[in-house]
PDB file of N, CA, C and O in Angstrom:
ATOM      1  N   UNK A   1      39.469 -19.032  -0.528  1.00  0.00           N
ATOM      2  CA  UNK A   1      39.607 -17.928   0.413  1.00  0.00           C
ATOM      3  C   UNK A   1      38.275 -17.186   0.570  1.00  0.00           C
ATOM      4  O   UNK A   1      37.751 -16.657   1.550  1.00  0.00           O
ATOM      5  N   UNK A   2      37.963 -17.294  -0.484  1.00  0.00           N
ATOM      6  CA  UNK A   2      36.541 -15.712  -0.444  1.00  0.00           C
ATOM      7  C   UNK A   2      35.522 -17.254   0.529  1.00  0.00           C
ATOM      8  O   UNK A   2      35.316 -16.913   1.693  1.00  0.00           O
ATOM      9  N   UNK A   3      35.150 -18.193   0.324  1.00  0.00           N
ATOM     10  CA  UNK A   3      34.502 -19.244   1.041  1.00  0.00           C
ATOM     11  C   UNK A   3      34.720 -19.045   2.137  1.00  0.00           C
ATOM     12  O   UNK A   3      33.795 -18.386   2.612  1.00  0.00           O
ATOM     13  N   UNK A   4      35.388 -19.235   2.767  1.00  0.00           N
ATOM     14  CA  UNK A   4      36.418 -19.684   4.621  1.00  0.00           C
ATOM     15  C   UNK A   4      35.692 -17.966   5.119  1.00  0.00           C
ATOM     16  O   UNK A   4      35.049 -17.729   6.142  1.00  0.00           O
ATOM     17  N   UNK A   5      36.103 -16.901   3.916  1.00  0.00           N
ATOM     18  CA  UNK A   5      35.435 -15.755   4.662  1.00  0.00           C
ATOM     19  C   UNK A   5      34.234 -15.430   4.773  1.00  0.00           C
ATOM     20  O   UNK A   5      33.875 -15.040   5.884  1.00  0.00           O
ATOM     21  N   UNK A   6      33.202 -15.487   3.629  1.00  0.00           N
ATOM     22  CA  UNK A   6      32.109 -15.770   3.827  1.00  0.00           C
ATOM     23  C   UNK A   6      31.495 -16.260   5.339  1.00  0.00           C
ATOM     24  O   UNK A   6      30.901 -15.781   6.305  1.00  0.00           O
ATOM     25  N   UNK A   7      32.027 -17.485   4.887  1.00  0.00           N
ATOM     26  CA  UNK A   7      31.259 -18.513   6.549  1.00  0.00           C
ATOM     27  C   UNK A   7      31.591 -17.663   7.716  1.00  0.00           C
ATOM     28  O   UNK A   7      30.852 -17.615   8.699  1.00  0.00           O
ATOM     29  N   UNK A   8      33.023 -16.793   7.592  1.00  0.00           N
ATOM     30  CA  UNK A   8      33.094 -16.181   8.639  1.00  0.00           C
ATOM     31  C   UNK A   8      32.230 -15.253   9.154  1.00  0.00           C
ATOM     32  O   UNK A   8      31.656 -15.232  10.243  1.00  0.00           O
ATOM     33  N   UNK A   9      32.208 -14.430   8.162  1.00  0.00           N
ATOM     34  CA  UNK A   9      31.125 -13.564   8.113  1.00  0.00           C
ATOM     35  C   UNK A   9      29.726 -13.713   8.558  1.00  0.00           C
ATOM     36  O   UNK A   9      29.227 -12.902   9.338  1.00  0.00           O
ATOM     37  N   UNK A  10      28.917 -14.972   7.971  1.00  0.00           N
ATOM     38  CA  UNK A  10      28.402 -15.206   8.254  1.00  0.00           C
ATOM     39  C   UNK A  10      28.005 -15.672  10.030  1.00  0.00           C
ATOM     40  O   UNK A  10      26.845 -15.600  10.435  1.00  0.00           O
ATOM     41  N   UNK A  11      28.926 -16.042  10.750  1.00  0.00           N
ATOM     42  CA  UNK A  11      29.139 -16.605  11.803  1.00  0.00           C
ATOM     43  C   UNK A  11      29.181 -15.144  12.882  1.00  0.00           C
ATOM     44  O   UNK A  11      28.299 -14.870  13.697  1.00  0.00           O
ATOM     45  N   UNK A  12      30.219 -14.477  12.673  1.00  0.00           N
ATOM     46  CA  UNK A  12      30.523 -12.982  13.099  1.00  0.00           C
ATOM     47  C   UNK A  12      28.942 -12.315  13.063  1.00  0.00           C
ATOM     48  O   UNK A  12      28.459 -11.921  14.125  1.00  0.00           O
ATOM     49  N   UNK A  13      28.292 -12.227  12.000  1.00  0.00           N
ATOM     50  CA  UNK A  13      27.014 -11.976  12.060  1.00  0.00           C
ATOM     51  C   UNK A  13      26.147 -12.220  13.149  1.00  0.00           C
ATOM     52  O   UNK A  13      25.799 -11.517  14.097  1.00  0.00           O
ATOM     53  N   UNK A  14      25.808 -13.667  12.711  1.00  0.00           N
ATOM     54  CA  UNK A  14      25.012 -14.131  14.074  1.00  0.00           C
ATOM     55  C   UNK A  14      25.047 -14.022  15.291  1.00  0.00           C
ATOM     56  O   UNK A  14      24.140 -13.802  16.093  1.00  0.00           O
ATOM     57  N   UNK A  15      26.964 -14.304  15.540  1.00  0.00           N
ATOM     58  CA  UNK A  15      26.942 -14.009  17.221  1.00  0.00           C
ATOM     59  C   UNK A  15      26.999 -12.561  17.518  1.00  0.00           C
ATOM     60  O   UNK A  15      26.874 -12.156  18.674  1.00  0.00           O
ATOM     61  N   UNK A  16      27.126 -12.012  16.823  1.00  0.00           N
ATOM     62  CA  UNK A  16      26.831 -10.070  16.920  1.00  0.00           C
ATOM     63  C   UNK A  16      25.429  -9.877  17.576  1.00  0.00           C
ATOM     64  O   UNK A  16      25.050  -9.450  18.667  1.00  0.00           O
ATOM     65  N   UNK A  17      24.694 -10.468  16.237  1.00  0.00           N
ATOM     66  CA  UNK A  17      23.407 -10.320  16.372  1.00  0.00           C
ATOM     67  C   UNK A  17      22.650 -10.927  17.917  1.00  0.00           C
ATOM     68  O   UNK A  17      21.908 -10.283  18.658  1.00  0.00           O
ATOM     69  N   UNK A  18      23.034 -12.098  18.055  1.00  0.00           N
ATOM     70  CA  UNK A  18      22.930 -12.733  19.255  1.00  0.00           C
ATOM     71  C   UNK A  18      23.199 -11.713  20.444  1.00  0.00           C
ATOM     72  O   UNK A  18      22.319 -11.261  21.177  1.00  0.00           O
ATOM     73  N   UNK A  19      24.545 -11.425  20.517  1.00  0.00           N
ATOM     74  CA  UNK A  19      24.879 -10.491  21.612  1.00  0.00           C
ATOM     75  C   UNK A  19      24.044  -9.832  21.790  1.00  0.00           C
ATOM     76  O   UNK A  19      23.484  -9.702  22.878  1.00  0.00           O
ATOM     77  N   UNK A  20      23.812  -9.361  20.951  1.00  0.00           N
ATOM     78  CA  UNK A  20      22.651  -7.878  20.934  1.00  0.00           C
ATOM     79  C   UNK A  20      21.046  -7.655  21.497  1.00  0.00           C
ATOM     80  O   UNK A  20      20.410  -6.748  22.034  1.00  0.00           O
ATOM     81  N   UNK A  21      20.777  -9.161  20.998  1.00  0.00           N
ATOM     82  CA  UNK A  21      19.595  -9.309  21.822  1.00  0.00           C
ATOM     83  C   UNK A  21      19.531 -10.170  23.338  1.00  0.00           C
ATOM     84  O   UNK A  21      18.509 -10.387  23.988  1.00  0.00           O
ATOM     85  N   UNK A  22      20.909 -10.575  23.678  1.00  0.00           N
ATOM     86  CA  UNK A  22      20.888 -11.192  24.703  1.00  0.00           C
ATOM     87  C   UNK A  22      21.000  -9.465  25.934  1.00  0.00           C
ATOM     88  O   UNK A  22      20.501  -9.269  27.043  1.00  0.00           O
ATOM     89  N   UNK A  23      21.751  -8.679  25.170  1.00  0.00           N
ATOM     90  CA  UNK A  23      22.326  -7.425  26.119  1.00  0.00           C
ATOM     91  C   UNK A  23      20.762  -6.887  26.237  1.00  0.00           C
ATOM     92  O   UNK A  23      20.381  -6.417  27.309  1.00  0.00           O
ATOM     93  N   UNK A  24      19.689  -6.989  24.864  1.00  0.00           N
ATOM     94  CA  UNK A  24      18.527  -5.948  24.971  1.00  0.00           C
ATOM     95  C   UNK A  24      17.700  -6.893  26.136  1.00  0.00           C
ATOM     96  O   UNK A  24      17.315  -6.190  27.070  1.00  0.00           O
ATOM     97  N   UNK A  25      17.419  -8.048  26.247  1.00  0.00           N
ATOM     98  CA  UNK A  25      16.739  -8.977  26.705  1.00  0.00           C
ATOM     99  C   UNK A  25      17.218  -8.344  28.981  1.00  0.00           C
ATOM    100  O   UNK A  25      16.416  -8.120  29.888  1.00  0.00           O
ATOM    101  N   UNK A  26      18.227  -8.313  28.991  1.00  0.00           N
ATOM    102  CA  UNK A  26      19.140  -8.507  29.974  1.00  0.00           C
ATOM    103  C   UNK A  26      18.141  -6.903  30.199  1.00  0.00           C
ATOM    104  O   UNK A  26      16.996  -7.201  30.538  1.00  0.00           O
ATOM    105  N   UNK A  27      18.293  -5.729  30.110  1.00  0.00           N
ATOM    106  CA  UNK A  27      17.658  -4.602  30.247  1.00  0.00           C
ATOM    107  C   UNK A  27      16.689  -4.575  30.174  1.00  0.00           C
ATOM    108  O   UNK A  27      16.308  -3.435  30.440  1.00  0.00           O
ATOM    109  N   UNK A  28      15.601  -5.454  29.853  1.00  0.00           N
ATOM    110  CA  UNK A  28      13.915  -5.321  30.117  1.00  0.00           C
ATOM    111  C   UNK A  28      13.863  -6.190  31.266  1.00  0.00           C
ATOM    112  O   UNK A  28      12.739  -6.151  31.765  1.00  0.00           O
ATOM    113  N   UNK A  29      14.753  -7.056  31.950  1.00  0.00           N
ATOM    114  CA  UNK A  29      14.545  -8.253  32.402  1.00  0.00           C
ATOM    115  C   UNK A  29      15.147  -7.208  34.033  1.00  0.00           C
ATOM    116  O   UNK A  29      14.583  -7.494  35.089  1.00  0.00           O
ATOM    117  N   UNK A  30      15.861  -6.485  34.043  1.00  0.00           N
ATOM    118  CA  UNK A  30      16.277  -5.768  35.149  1.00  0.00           C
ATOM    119  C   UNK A  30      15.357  -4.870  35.546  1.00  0.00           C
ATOM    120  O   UNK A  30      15.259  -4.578  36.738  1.00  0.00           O
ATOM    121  N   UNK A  31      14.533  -4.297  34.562  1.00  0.00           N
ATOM    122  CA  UNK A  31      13.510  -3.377  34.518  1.00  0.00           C
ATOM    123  C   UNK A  31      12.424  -3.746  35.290  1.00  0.00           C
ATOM    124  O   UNK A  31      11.797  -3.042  36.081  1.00  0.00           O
ATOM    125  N   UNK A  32      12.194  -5.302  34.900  1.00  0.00           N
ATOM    126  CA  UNK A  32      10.693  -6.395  35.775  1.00  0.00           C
ATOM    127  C   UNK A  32      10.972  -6.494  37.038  1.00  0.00           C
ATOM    128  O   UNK A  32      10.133  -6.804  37.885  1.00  0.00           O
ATOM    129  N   UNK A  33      12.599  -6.151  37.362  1.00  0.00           N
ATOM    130  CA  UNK A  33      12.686  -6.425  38.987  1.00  0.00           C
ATOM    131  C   UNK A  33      13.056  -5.732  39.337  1.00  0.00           C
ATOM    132  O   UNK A  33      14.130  -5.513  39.899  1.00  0.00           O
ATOM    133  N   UNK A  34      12.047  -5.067  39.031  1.00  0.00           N
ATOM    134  CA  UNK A  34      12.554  -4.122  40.314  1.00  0.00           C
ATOM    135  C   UNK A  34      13.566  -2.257  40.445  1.00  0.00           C
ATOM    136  O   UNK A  34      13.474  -1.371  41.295  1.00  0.00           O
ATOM    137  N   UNK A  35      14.663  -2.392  38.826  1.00  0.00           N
ATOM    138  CA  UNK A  35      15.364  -1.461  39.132  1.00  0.00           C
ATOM    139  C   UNK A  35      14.176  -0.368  37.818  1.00  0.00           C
ATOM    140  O   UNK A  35      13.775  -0.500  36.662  1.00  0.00           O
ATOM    141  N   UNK A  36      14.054   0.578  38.868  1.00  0.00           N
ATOM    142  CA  UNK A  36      12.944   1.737  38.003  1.00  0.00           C
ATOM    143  C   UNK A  36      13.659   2.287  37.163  1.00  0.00           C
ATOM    144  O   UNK A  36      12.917   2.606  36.234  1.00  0.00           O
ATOM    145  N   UNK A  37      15.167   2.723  36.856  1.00  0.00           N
ATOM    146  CA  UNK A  37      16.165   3.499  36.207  1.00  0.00           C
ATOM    147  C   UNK A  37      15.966   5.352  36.719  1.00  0.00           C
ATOM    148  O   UNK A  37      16.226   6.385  36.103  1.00  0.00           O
ATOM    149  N   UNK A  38      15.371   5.094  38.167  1.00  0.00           N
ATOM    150  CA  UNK A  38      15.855   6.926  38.636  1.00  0.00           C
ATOM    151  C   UNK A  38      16.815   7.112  38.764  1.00  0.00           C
ATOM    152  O   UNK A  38      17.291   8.176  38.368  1.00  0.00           O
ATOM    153  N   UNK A  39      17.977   5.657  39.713  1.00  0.00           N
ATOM    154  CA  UNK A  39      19.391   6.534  40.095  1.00  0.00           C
ATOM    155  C   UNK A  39      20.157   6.502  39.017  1.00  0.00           C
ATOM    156  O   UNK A  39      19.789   6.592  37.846  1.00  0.00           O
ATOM    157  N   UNK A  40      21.454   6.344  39.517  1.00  0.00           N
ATOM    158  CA  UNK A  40      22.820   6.589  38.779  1.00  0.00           C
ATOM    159  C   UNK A  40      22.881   5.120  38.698  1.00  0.00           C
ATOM    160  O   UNK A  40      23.125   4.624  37.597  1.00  0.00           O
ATOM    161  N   UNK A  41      22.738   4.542  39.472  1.00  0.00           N
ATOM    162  CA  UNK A  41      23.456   2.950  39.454  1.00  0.00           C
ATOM    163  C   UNK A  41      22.681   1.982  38.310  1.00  0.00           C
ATOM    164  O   UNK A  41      23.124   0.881  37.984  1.00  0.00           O
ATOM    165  N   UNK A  42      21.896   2.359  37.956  1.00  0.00           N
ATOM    166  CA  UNK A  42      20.987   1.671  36.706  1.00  0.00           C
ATOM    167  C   UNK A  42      21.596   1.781  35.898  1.00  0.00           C
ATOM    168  O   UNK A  42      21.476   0.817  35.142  1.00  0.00           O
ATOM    169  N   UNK A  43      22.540   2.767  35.436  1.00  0.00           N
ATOM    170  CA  UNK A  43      23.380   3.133  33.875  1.00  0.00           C
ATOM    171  C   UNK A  43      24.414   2.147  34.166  1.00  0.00           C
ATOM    172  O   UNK A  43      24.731   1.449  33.203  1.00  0.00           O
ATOM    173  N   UNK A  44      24.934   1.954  35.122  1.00  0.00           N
ATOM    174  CA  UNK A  44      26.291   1.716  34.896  1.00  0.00           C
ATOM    175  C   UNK A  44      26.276   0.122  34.741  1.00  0.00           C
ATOM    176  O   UNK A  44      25.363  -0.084  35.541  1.00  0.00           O
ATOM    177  N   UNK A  45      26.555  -0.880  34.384  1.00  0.00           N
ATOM    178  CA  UNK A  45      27.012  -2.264  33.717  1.00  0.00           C
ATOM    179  C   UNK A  45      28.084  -2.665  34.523  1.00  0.00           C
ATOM    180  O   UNK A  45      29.136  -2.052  34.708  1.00  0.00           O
ATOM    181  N   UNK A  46      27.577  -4.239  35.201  1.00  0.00           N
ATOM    182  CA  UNK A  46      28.773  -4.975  36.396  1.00  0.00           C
ATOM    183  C   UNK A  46      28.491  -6.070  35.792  1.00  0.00           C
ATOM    184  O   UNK A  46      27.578  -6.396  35.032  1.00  0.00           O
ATOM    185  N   UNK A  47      29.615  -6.738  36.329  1.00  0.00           N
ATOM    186  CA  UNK A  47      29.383  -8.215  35.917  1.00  0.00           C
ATOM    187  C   UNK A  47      29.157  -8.773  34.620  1.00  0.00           C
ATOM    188  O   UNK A  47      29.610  -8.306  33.575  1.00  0.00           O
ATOM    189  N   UNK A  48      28.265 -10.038  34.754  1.00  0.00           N
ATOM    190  CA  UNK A  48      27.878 -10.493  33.335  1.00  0.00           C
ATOM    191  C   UNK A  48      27.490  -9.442  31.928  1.00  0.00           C
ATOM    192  O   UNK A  48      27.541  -9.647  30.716  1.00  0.00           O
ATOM    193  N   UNK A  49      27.142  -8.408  32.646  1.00  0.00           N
ATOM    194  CA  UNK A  49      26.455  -7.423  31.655  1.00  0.00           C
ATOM    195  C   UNK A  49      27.717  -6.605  30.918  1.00  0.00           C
ATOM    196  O   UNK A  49      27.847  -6.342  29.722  1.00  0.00           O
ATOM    197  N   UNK A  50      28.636  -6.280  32.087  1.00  0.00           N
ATOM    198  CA  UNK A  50      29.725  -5.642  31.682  1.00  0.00           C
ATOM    199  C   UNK A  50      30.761  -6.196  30.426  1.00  0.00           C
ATOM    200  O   UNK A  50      31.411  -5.566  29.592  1.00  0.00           O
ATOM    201  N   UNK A  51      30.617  -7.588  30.668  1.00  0.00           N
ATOM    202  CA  UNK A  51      31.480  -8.263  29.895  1.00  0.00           C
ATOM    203  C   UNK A  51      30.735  -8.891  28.729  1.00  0.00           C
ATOM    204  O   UNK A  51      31.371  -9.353  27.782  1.00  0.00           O
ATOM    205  N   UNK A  52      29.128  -8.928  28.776  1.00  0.00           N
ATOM    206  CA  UNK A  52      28.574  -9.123  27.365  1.00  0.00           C
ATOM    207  C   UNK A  52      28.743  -7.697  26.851  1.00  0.00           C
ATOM    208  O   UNK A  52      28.786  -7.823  25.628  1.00  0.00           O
ATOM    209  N   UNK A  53      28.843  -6.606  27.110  1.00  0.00           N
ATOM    210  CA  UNK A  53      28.860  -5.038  26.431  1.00  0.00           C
ATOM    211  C   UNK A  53      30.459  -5.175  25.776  1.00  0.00           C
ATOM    212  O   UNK A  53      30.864  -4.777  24.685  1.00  0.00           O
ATOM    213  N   UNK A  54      30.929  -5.631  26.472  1.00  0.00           N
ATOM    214  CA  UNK A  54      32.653  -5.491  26.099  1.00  0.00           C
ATOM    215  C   UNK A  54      32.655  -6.632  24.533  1.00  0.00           C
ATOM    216  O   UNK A  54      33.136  -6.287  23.453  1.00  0.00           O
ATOM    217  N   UNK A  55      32.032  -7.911  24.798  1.00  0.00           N
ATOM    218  CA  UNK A  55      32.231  -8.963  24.064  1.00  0.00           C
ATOM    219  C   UNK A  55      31.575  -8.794  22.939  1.00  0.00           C
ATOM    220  O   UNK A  55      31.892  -9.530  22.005  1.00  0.00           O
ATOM    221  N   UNK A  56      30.627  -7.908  22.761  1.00  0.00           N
ATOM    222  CA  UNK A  56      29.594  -7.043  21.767  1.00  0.00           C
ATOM    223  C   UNK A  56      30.375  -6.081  21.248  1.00  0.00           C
ATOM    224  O   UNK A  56      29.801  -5.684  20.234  1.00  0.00           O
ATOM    225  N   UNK A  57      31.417  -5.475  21.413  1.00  0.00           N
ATOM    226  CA  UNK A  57      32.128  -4.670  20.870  1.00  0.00           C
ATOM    227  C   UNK A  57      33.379  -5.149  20.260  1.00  0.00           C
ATOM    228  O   UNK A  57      33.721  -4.652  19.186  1.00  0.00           O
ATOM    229  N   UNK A  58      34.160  -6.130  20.863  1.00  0.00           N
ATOM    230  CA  UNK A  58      34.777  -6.837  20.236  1.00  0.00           C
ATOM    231  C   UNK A  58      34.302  -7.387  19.144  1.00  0.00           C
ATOM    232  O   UNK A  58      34.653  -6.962  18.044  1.00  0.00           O
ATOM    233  N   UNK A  59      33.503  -8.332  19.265  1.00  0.00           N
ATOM    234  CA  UNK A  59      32.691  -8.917  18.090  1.00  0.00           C
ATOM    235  C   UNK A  59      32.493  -8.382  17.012  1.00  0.00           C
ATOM    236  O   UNK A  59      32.626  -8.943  15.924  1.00  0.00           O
ATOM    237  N   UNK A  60      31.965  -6.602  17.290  1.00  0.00           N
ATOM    238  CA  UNK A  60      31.567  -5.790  16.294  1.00  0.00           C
ATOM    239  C   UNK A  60      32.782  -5.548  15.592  1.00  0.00           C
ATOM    240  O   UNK A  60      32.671  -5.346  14.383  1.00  0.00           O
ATOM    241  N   UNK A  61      33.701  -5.531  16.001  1.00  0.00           N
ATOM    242  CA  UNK A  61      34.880  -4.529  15.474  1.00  0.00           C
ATOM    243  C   UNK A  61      35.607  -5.769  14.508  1.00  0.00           C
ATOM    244  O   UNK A  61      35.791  -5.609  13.302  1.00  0.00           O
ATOM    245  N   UNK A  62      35.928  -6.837  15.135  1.00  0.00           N
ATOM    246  CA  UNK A  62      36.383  -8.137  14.536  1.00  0.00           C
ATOM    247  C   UNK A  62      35.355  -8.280  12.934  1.00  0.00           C
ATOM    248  O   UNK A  62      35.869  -8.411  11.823  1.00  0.00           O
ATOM    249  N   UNK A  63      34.005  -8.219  13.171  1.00  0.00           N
ATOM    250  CA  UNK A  63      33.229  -7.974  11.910  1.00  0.00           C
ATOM    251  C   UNK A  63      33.407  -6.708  10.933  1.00  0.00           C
ATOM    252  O   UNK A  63      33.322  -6.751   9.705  1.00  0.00           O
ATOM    253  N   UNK A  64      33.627  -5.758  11.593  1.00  0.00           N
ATOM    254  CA  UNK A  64      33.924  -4.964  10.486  1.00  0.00           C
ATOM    255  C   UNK A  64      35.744  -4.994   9.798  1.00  0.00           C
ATOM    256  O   UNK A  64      36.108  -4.466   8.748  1.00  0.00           O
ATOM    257  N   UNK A  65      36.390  -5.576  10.528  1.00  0.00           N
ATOM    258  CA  UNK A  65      37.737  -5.816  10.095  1.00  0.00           C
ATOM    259  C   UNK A  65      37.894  -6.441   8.842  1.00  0.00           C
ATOM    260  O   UNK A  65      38.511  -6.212   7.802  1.00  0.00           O
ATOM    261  N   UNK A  66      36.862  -7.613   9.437  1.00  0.00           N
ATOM    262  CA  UNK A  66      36.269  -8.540   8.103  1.00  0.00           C
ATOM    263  C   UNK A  66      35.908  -8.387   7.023  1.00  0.00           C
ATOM    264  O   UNK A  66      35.814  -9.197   6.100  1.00  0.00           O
ATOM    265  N   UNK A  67      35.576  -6.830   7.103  1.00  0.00           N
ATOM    266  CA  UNK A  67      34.747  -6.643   5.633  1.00  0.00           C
ATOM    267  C   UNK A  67      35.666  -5.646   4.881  1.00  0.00           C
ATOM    268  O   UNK A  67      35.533  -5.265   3.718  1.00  0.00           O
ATOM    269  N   UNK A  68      36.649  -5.291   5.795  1.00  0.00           N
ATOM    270  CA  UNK A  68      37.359  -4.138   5.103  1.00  0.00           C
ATOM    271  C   UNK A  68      38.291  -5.093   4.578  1.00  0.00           C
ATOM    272  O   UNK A  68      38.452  -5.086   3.357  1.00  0.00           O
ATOM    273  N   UNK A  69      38.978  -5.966   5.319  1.00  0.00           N
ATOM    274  CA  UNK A  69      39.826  -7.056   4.859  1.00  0.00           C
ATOM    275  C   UNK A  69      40.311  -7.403   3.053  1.00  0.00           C
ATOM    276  O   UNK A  69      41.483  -7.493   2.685  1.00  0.00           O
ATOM    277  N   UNK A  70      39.293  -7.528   2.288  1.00  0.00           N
ATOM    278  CA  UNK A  70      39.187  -8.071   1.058  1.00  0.00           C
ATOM    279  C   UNK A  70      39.450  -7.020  -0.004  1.00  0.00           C
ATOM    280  O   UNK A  70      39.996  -7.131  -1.102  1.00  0.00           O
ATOM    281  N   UNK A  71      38.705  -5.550   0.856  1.00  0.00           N
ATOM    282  CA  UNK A  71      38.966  -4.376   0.119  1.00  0.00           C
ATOM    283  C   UNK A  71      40.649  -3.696   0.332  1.00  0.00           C
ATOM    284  O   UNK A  71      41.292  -3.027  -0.477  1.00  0.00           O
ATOM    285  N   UNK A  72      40.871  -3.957   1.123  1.00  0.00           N
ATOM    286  CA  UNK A  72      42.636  -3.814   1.498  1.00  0.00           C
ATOM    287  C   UNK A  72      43.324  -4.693   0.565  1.00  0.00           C
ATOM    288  O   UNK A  72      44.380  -4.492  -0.034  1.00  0.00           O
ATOM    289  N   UNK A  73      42.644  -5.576   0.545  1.00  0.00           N
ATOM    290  CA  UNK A  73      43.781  -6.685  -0.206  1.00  0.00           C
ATOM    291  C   UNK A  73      44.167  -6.695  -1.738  1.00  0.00           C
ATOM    292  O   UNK A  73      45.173  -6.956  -2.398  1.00  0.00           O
ATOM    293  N   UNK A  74      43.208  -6.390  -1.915  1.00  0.00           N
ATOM    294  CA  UNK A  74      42.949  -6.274  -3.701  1.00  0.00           C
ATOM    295  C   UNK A  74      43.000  -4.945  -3.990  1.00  0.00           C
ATOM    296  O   UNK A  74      42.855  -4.560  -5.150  1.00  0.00           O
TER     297      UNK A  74
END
């Protein structure tokens, strides 16, 4: 059991981590074309972006479930 979670963990990690720099990457890359961030419409997240922010939070939360998990149990 503590194995299978580990790897999980481990895995949950990475694609966290991943997310994270794919979302930071995605905001310098909007920045080069073009959008300066004066208006309102620069804050707000559509599309692909919207749903990597969402999938980044899921992710996160699923990881910390993970860690509380073992301490609940025992």
């Amino acid at each position: 059991m503590f194995q299978l979670l580990s790897i999980v963990h481990v895995f949950l990690a990475v694609t966290l981590i991943a997310l994270i720099l794919i979302q930071r990457a995605n905001t310098d890359a909007s920045g080069a074309f073009g959008a300066d961030g004066g208006n309102g419409a620069a804050l707000e997240k559509r599309g692909v972006e919207k749903s990597l922010h969402r999938l980044t939070i899921f992710v996160a939360i699923i990881f910390a479930l993970s860690l509380v998990y073992p301490i609940v149990i025992h």
